[in-house]
N, C-alpha and C positions, 0 to 999 in steps of 0.2 A: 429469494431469501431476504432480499434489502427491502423489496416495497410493502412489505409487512408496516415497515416504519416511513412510510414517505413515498413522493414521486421520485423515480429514480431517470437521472436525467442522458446520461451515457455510462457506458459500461468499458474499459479497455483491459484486457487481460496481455499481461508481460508476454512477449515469445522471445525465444531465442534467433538468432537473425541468422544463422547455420542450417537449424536444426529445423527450425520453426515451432518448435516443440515448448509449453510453455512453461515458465519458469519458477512458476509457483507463487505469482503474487499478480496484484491486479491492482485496477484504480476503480469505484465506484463515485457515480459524480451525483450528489440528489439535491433535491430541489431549494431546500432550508437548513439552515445551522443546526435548527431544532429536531428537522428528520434526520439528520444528520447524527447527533450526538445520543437518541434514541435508540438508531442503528449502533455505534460503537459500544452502547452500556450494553446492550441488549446481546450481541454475537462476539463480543472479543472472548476468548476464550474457552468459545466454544467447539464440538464435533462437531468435522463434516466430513464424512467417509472418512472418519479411523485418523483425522487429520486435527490437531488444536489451529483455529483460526486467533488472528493477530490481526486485530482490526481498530486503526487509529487514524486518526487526520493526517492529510498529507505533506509534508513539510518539503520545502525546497532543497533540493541537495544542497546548499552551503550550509544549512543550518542543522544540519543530524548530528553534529558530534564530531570529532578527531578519529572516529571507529575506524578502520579498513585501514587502506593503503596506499600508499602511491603521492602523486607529487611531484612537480618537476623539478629538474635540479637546481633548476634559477632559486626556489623557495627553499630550498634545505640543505644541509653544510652532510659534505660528503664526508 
């Protein structure tokens, strides 16, 4: 689906480390900013088997937001 827009350079899809079972999301790794940004305009939002895709650059877990949970107790007042 991705090399429509580019070399695609590795592929890792999420599992569950239990189950092995995967988790519904993945990392595509391609070659250029530019194959890159082609791919996001091009499939976010789109079907695929009955599914809406959510397809954006990957950002480093500290920088996603305050979303979820958790924290240890050294950083937050009980």
């Amino acid at each position: 689906m991705f090399e429509a827009f580019g070399t695609v350079e590795r592929v890792s899809i999420v599992t569950d480390r239990d189950t092995g079972r995967a988790k519904g999301f993945g990392f595509v790794e391609m070659s250029g900013d530019a194959e890159a940004d082609r791919a996001i305009n091009a499939l976010n939002g789109k079907d695929l088997d009955g599914r809406n895709l959510t397809v954006n650059e990957a950002r480093p877990k500290g920088d996603r937001g305050s979303g979820g949970g958790g924290g240890s107790r050294q950083n937050n007042r009980w």
